[in-house]
C-alpha positions in Angstrom: 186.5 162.9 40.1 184.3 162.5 42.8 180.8 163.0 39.9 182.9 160.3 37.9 182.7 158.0 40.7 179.4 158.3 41.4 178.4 157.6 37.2 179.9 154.4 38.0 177.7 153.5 41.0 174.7 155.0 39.3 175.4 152.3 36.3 176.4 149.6 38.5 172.9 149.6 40.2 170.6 148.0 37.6 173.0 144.9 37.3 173.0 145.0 41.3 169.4 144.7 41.6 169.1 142.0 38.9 172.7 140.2 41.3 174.5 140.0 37.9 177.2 142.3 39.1 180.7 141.1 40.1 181.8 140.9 43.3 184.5 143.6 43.6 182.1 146.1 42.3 179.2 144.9 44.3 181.3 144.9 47.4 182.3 149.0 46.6 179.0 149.9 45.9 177.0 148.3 48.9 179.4 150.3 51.1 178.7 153.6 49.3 175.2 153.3 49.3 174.9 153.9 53.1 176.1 157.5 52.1 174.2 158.2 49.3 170.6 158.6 49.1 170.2 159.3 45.4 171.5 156.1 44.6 169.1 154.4 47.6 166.3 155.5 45.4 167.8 154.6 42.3 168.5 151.1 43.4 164.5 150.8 44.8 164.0 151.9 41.2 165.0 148.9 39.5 164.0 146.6 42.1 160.5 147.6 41.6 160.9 147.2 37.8 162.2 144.3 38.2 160.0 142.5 40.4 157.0 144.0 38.1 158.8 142.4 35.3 158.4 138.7 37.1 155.2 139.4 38.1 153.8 140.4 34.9 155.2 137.4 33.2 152.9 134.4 33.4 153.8 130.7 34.7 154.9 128.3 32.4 155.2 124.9 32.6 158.3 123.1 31.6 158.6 121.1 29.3 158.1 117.9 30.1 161.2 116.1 28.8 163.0 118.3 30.4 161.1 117.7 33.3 162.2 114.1 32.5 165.5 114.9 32.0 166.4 116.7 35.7 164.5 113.9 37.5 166.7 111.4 36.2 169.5 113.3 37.2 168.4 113.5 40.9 170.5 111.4 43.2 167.3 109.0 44.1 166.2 108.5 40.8 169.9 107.1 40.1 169.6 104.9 43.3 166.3 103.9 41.8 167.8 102.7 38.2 170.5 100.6 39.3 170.6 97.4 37.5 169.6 94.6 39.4 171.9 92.0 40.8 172.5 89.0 38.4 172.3 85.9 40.9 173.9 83.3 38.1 173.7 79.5 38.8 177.6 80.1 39.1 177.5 82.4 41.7 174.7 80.4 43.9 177.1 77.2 43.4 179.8 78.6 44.7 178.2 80.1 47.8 176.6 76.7 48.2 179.9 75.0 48.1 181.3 77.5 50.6 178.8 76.6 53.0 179.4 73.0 52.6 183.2 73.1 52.8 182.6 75.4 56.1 180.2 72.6 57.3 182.9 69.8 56.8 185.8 71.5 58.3 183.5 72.4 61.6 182.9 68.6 61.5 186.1 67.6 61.1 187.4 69.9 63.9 184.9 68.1 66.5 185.6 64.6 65.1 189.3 65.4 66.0 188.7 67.0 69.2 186.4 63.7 69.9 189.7 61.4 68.2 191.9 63.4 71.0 189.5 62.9 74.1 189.1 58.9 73.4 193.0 58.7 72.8 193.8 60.7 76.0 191.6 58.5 78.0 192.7 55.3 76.6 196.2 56.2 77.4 195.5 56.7 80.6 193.6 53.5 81.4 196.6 51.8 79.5 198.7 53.2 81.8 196.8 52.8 85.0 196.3 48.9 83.6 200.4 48.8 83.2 200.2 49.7 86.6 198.1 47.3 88.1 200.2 44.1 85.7 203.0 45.7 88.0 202.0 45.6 91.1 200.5 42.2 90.8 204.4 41.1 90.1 205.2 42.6 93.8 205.3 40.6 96.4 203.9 43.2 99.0 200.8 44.0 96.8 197.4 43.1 98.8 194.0 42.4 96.9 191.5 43.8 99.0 187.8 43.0 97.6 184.5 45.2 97.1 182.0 44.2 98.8 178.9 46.0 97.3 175.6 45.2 95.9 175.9 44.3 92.4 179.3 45.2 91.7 182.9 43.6 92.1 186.5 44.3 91.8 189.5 44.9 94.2 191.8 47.7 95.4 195.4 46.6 94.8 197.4 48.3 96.9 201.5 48.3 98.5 201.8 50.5 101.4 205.0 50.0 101.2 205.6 52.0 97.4 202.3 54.0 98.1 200.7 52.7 95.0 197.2 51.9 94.4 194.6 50.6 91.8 190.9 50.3 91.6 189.6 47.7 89.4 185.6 47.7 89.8 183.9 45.4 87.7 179.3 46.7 86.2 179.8 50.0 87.7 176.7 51.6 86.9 176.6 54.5 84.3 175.9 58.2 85.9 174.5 61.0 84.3 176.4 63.9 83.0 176.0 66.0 85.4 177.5 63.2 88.1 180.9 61.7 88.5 181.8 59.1 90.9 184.7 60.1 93.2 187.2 58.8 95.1 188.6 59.3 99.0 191.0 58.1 101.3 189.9 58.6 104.9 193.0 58.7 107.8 192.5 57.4 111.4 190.6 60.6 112.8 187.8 60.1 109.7 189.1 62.8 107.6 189.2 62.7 103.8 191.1 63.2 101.0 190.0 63.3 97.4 192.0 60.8 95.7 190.8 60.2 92.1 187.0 61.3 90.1 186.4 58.8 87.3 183.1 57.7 85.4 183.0 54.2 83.4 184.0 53.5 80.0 181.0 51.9 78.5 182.7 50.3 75.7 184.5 48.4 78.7 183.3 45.9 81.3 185.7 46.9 83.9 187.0 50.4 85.2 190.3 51.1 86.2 191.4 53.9 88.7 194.6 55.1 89.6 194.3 56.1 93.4 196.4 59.5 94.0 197.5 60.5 97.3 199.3 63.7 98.9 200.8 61.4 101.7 202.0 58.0 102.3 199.2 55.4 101.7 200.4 53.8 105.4 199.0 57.7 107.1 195.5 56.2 105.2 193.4 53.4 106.9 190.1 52.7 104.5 188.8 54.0 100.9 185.6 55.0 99.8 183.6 56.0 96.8 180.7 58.5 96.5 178.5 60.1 93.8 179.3 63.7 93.6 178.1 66.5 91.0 180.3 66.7 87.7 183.6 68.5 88.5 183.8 66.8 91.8 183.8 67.7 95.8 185.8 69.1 98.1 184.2 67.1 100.9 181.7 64.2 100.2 178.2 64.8 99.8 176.6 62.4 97.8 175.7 58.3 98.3 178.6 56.0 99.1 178.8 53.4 96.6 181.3 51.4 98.7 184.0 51.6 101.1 187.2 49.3 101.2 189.2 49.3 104.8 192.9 48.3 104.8 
């Protein structure tokens, strides 16, 4: 039994050395060869035939369409043949109109952000206007003028309802990056912010709603400065004028 086993390994080893033989059998007959030494030199055998097989055998060229034929199965020559894109006068006009319709609806979008700003601000100078037509009707309301170089107006103002209204007449344009604002200044000198505005110049006149934390009667003069955009918490620019009551 044991002589019949070893036939088989003996026969197995040619098709070992070539690596034709099946795994099952190559598997059995790798672990028996540790423990036998006649197949050992079989198996160098063959491989010595074998390798003086390959070597005796000159090299040879492919073909070359067949040459041809595996390089255009490689991976980068099939990158490399890819048709080109096909930019159609279709396709440029529609990413052309794309553009333009994206160009629009930014335009749009700032034209009615603009549209919302102007209407905001006209509603409030309508209102502060409705104001002043109002108080002009009390009977308590004082007109105090500005006096300043160059420009005129009046502070309406009732103590009595705490209400007042700035209407300055050429108030000189600022630059962006100033406003004018507004203060109310008490018996001890200290001030209060009471309004930051900038002139409309589409108008000949600005009008300013004063705002105050306290009763106008705790207040005893207004003034105006030029402060950086945004405004001040104290004043720290040029007074443009100053109005006691």
């Amino acid at each position: 039994m044991q002589n019949d086993e070893h036939k088989i390994f003996e026969e197995n080893i040619p098709a070992y050395s070539l690596g034709t033989l099946d795994a099952e059998e190559t598997s059995a007959l790798e672990i028996h060869l540790p423990t036998c030494a006649s197949c050992r030199n079989e198996l160098a055998a063959c491989r010595q035939i074998s390798d003086g097989l390959l070597m005796a055998a000159p090299p040879k060229a492919p073909p070359a369409a067949l040459r041809q034929r595996l390089q255009r199965r490689l991976p980068s020559a099939q990158k490399t043949n890819r048709p080109p894109r096909n930019w159609s006068f279709d396709r440029l006009a529609l990413g052309f109109a794309i553009i333009v319709l994206l160009a629009l609806n930014l335009f749009s979008l700032s034209q009615m952000q603009s549209f919302r700003r102007q209407q905001a601000q006209l509603t409030h100078e309508l209102q502060t206007s409705q104001t002043a037509l109002a108080m002009l009707a009390y009977p308590g309301t004082q007109s105090l003028p500005i006096s300043a170089a160059n420009i005129s107006g009046a502070l309406l103002l009732d103590k009595d309802r705490s209400v007042a209204v700035l209407i300055i007449w050429d108030l000189p344009q600022l630059p962006d990056n100033r406003t004018y604002q507004a203060w109310l200044v008490d018996p001890q000198g200290n001030r209060t912010s009471a309004a930051m505005f900038d002139p409309d110049p589409d108008l000949p006149f600005t009008s300013v709603t004063i705002k105050s934390p306290n009763e106008l009667s705790a207040f005893t003069s207004l003034g105006v400065t030029v402060e950086p955009a945004g405004g001040s918490r104290q004043p720290s620019g040029s007074r443009v004028f100053r109005i006691d009551f």
